[in-house]
N, C-alpha and C positions, 0 to 999 in steps of 0.2 A: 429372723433377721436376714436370711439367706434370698429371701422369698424377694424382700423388700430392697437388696442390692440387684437381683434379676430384672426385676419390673424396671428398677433405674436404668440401668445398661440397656434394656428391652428399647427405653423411651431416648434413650443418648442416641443411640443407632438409628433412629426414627425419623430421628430429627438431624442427624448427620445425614443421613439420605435424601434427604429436603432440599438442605442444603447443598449439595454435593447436584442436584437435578437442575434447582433453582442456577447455581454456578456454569453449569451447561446449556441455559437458554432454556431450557425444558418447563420450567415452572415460572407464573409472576406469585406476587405474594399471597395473593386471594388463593388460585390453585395450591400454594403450599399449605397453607392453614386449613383448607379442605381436605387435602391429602392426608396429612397430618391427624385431624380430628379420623376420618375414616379409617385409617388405621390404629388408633388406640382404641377406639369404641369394637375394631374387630379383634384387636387382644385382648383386649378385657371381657368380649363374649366366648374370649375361645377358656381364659381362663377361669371363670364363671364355670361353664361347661365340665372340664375338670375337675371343676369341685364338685359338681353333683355324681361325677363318677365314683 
């Protein structure tokens, strides 16, 4: 259960940051969902990784 409130918070923060770039001029919507997509496929391989350790 612990595991599954992490990963959420992991992905709030994710996406707060998105946002928080997009709100700076920094990102349009395209870059944000690319953003976005690259880094949860690079947490989900870092946490993948972990598990085979």
């Amino acid at each position: 259960m612990k595991g599954n409130i992490s990963k959420d918070q992991h992905v709030l923060s994710l996406i707060q940051k998105a946002y928080d770039k997009g709100q700076q001029g920094n990102m349009d919507t395209d870059k944000m969902i690319d953003w976005l997509k690259q880094e949860l496929q690079n947490g989900f391989s870092l946490n993948q990784s972990e598990k085979a350790l």
